[in-house]
C-alpha positions in Angstrom: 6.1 32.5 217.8 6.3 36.1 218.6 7.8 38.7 216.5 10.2 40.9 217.8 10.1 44.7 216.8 12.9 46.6 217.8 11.2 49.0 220.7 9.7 52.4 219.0 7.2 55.0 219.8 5.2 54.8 216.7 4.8 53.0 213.6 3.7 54.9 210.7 1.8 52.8 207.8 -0.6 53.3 204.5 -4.0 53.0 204.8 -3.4 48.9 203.7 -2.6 48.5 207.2 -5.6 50.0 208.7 -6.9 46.5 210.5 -8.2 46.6 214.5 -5.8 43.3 214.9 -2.6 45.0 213.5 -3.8 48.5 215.6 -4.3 46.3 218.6 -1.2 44.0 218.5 1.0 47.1 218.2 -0.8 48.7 221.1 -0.4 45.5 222.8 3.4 46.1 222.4 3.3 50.0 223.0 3.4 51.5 220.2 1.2 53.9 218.5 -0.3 53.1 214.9 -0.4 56.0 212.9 -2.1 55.3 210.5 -5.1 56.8 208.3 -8.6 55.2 208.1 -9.7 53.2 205.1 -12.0 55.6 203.6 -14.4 52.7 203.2 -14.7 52.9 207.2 -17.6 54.2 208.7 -15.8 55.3 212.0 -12.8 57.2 211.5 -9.8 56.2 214.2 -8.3 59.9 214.7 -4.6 59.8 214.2 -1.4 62.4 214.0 -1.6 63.9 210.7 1.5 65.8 210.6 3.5 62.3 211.1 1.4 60.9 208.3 3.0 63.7 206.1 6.1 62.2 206.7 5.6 59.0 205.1 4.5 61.0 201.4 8.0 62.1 201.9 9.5 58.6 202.7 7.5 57.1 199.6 9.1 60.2 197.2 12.7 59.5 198.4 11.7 55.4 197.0 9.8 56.5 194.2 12.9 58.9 193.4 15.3 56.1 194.2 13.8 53.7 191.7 14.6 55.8 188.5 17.9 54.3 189.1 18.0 51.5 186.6 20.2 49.1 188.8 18.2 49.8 191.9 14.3 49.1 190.7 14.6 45.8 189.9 17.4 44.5 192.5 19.9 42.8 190.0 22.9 42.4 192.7 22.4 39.4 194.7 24.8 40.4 197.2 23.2 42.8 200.0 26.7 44.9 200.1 26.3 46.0 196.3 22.1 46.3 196.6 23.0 48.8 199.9 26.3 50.4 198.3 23.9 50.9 194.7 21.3 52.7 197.1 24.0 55.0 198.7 25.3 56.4 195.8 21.8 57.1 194.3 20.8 58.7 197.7 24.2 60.7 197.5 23.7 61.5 193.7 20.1 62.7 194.7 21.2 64.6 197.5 23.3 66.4 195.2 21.3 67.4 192.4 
């Protein structure tokens, strides 16, 4: 059973994901893994370093997002009030 990805350019992931089947099965569907090496590794895989910027940034806007009592530990089952909780805090956060 294949996974299907919806069809990006790039996928940008932590080092956790640093694995020659994961790099190769996303080439394998065209995209490009950028992704930093495991500093364990003995040969670095060059990657874009300016995109890997990007994702501190993503992980602040979660790390920021999960102050928010309500949001952290997901207490609404429903999907409508988890997404609805999120957009306020984002707005709330925007604003401040």
């Amino acid at each position: 059973m294949m996974l299907l990805l919806p069809r990006e350019k790039w996928l940008l992931a932590d080092r956790g994901y640093d694995a020659d089947w994961f790099r190769n099965g996303l080439k394998g569907m065209a995209i490009e893994p950028v992704i930093s090496s495991r500093r364990s590794q003995k040969e670095i895989i060059p990657h874009d370093k300016l995109r890997c910027k990007l994702r501190y940034k993503i992980e602040n806007i979660f790390a920021r997002l999960k102050d928010w009592r309500r949001i952290a530990p997901r207490y609404d089952r429903c999907p409508k009030l988890v997404l609805s909780a999120i957009a306020l805090a984002a707005t709330v956060l925007f604003w401040l």
